[in-house]
C-alpha positions as a printed NumPy array, in Angstrom:
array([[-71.423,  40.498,  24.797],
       [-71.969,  38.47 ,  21.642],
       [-71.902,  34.173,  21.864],
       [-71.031,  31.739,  19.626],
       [-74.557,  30.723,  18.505],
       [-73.699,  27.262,  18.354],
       [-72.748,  26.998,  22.02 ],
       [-75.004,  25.128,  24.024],
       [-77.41 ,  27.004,  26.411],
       [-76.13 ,  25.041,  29.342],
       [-72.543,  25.474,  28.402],
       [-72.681,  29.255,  28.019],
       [-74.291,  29.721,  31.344],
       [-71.52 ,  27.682,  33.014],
       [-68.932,  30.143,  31.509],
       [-71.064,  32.794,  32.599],
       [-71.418,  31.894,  36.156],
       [-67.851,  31.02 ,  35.885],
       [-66.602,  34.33 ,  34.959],
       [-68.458,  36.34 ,  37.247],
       [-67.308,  34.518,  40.304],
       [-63.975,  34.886,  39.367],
       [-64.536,  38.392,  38.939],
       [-65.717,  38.155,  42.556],
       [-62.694,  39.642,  44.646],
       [-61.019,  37.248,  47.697],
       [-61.508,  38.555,  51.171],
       [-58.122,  39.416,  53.027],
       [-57.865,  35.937,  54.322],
       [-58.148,  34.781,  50.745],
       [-62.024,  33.165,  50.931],
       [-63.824,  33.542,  47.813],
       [-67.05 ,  35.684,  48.856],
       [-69.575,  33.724,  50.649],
       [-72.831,  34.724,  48.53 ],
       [-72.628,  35.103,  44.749],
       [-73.451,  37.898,  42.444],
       [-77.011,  36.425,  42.279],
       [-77.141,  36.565,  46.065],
       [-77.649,  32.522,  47.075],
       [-75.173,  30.742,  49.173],
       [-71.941,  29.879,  47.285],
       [-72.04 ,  26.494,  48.715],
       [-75.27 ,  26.286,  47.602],
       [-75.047,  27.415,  44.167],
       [-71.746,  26.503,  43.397],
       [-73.438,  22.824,  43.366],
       [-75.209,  23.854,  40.232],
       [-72.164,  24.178,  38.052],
       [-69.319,  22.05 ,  39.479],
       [-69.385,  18.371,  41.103],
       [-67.335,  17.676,  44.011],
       [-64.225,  15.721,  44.215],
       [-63.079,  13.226,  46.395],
       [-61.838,  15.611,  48.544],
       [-63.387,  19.672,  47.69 ],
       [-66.608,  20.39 ,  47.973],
       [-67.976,  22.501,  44.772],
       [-67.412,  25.803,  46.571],
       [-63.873,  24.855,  47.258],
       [-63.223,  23.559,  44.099],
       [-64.384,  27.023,  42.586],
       [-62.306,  28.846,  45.833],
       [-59.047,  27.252,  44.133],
       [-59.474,  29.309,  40.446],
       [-60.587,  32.277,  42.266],
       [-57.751,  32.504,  44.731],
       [-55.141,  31.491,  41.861],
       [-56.648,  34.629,  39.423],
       [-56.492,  37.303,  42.595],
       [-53.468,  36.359,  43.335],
       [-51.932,  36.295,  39.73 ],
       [-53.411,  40.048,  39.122],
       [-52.698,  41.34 ,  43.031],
       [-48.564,  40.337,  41.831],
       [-48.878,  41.77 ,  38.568],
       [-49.737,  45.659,  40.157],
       [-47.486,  44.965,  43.123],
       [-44.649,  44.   ,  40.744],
       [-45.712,  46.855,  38.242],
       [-46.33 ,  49.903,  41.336],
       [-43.123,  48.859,  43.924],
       [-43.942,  52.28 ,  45.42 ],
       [-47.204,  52.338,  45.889],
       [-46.732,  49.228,  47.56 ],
       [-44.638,  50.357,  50.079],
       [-46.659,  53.382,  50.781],
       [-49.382,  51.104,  51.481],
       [-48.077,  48.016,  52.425],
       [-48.881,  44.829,  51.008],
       [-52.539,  44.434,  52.591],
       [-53.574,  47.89 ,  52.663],
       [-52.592,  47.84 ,  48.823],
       [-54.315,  45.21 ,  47.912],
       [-57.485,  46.345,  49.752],
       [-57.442,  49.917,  49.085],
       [-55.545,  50.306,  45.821],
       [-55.221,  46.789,  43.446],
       [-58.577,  45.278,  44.167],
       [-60.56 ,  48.765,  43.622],
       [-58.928,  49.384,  40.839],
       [-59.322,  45.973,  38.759],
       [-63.047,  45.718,  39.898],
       [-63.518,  48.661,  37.816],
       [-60.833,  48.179,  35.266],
       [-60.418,  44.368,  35.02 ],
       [-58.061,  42.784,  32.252],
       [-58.74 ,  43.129,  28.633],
       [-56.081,  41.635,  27.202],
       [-54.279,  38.342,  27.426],
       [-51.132,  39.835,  28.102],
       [-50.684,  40.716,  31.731],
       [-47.98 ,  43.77 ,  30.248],
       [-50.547,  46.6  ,  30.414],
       [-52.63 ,  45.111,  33.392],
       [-51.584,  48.459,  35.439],
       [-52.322,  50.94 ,  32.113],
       [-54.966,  53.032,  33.598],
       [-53.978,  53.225,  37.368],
       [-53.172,  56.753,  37.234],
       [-56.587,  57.02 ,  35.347],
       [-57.968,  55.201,  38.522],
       [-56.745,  57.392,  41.335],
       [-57.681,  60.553,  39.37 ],
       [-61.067,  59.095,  39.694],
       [-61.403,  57.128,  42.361],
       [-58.616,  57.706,  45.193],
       [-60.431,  60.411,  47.767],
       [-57.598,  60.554,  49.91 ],
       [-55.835,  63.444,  51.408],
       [-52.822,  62.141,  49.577],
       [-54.029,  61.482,  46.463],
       [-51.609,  64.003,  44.794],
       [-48.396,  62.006,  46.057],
       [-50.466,  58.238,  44.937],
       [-50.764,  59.767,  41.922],
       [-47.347,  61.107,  41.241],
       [-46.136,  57.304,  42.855],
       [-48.156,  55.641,  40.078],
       [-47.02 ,  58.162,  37.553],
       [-43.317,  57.183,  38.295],
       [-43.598,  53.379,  39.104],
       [-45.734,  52.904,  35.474],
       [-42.976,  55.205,  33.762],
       [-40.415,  52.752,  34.605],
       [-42.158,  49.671,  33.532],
       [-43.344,  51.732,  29.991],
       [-39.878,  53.098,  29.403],
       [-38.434,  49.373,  29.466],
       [-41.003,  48.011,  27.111],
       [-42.206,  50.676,  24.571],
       [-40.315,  50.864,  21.372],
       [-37.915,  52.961,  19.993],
       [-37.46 ,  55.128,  16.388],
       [-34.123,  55.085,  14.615],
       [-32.214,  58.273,  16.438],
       [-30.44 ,  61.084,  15.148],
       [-27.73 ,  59.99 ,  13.52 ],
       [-24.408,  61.498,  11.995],
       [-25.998,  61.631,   8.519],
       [-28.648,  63.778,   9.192],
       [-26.669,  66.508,  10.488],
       [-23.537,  66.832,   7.794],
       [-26.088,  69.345,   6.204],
       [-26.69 ,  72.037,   9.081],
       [-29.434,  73.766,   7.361],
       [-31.709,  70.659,   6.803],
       [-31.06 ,  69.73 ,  10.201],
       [-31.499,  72.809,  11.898],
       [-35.194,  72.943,  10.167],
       [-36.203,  69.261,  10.744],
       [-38.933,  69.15 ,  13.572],
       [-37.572,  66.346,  16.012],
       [-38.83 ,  64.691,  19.037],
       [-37.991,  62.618,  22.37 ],
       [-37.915,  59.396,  22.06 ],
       [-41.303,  56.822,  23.036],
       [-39.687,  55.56 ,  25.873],
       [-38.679,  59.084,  27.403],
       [-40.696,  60.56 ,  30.362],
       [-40.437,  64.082,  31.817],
       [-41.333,  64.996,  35.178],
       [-42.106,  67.937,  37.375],
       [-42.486,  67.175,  40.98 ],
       [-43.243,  69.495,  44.296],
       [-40.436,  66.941,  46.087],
       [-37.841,  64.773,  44.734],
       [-40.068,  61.65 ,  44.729],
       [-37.2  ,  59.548,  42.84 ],
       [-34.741,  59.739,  44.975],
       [-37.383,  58.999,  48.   ],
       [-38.284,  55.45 ,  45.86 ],
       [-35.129,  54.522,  45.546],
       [-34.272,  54.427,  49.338],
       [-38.129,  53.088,  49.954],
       [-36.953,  50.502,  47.271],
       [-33.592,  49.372,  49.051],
       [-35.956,  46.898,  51.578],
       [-39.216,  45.356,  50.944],
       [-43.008,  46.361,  51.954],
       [-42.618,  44.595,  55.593],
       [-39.622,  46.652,  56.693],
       [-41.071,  50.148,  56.141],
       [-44.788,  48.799,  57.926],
       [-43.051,  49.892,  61.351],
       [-40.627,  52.414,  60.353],
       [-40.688,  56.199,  59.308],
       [-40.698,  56.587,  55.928],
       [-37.383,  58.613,  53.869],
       [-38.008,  62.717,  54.068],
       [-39.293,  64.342,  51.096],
       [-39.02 ,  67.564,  51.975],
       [-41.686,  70.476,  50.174],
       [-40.794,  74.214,  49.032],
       [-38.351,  73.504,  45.758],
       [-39.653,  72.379,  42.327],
       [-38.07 ,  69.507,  40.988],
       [-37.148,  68.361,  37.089],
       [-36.438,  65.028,  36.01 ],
       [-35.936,  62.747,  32.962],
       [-36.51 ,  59.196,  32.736],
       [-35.124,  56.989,  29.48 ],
       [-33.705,  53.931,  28.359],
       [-29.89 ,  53.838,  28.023],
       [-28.691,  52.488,  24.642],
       [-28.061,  49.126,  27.156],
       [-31.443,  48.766,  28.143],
       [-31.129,  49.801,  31.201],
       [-33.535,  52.225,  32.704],
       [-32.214,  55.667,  34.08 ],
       [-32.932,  58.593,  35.912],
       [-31.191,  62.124,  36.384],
       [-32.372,  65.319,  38.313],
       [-31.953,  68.211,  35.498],
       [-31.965,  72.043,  35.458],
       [-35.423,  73.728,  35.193],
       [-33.712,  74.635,  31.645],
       [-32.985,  71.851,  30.52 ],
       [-36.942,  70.389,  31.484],
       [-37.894,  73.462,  29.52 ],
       [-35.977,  72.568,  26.185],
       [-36.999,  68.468,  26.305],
       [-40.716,  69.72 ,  27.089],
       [-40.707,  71.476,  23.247],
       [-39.002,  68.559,  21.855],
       [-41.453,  66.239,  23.615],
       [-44.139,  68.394,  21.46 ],
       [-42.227,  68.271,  18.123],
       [-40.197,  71.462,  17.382],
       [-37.257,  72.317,  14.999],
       [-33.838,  73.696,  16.275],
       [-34.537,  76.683,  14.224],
       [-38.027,  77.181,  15.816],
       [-36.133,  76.623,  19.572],
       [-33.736,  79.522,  18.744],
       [-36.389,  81.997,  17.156],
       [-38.128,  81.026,  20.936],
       [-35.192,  81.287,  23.022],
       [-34.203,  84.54 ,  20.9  ],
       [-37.514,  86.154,  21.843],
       [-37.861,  85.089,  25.649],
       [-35.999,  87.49 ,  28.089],
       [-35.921,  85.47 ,  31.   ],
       [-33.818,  84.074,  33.191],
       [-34.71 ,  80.467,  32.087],
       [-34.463,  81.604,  28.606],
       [-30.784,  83.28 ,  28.76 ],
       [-29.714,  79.716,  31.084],
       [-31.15 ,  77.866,  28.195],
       [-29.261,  79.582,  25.324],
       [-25.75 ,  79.166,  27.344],
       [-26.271,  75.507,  27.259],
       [-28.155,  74.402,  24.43 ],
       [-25.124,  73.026,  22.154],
       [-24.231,  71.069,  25.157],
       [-27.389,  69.447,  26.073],
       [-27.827,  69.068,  22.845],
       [-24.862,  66.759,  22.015],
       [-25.465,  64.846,  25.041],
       [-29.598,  64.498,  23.719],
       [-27.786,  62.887,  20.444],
       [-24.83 ,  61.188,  22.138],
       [-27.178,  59.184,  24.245],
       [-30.459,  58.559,  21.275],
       [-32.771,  60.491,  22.946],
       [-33.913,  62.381,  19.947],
       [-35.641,  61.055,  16.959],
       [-37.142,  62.732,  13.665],
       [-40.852,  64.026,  14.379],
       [-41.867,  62.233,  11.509],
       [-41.139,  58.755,  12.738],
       [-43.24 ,  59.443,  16.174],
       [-46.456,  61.079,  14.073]])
């Protein structure tokens, strides 16, 4: 880490001390650790760095900034990961999940936005449980809706574009940033919305909803043209077509492929392309390739 070399000695060990306390995670009762990262007493070391007030010892002065941070970035993820949270409850989350996870992938930006960015990244790596697969499809979801609400959008197919069918047809298009596809063992969405109908306390002594095995499940998750983030259950079909246009593909290069396929998904496809595809442009889901390269 590089120092302005005009910063007094003294002043840039403060910060340093500083910093790594607050990096330091809170116990579950909220007490800042009692030994440092050097390994002395905090009360004892604390004393080098801060005076006391009139009515905080050093320690607690320091306790104060550390318990504000924790808290700030332990509301951030439960905010961001509303599943998750539930799964886990509040404590368990924080212990298991949120404090893990930032002492390994702590903020690096001012912005609080993209605090919960590489969670998925995080469990992939780090989550050992027997239900890591379900965590990790939880995180996948939660941090889909929070991405599809914020990310930007490119100007969407528009009436213009298609008066001449033969440029169209060969344009390569694409979904739009803030669409996310999904392929599930369970119908996980439909499971967070009834976990989301009451908060993390009610479902601490409770069964959670069924989510039932056996059937593969297709979904789509987008902004609606009035911001407001939405959710439908489609045909395996349907997840087939998006998935090319999530890669970049013509309409021309779709037929040629749904020409040469002989299966079932292929013929179910074909029958309802034009209609999926008036409903992809009706609601701005598709946008030229070019504008997403």
């Amino acid at each position: 880490m590089s120092f302005d070399t005009a910063v007094p000695e003294r002043l840039k060990q403060t910060q340093e001390w500083f910093a790594s306390i607050l990096a330091s995670p809170i116990d579950v009762e909220n007490n800042i650790s009692p030994v440092s990262p050097r390994g002395l007493p905090i009360e004892v070391e604390a004393s080098e760095y801060i005076e006391s007030s009139r009515t905080l010892a050093p320690h607690q002065r320091m306790e104060l900034y550390s318990r504000q941070y924790w808290w700030r970035l332990l509301s951030v993820l439960q905010e961001d990961f509303p599943l998750i949270v539930r799964l886990f409850g509040y404590t368990d989350f924080n212990q298991k999940i949120a404090i893990p996870y930032l002492l390994k992938y702590p903020p690096r930006s001012w912005t609080l936005a993209m605090l919960g960015d590489r969670m998925v990244k995080w469990i992939e790596e780090d989550y050992r449980q027997s239900d890591q697969e379900l965590i990790k499809n939880a995180a996948q979801i939660d941090w889909a809706f929070n991405m599809s609400f914020t990310t930007s959008s490119h100007p969407p197919i528009n009436e213009e574009l298609m008066k001449d069918t033969e440029v169209f047809f060969e344009k390569k298009l694409s979904l739009q940033p803030h669409v996310v596809l999904f392929e599930l063992p369970y119908d996980l969405f439909t499971c967070r919305r009834d976990f989301l109908e009451h908060d993390p306390d009610f479902w601490l002594e409770r069964d959670f909803p069924a989510l039932p095995k056996g059937k593969t499940h297709h979904f789509i998750l987008f902004r609606t043209l009035y911001n407001d983030i939405k959710w439908e259950e489609i045909s395996h079909a349907e997840y087939y077509l998006l998935n090319c246009f999530q890669k970049g593909a013509s309409l021309d290069q779709i037929c040629h492929l749904l020409e040469k396929e002989q299966s079932d998904l292929a013929r179910d496809a074909s029958k309802k392309f034009h209609l999926w595809l008036q409903k992809w442009v009706a609601t701005q889901l598709l946008t030229q390739h070019d504008h997403t390269s």
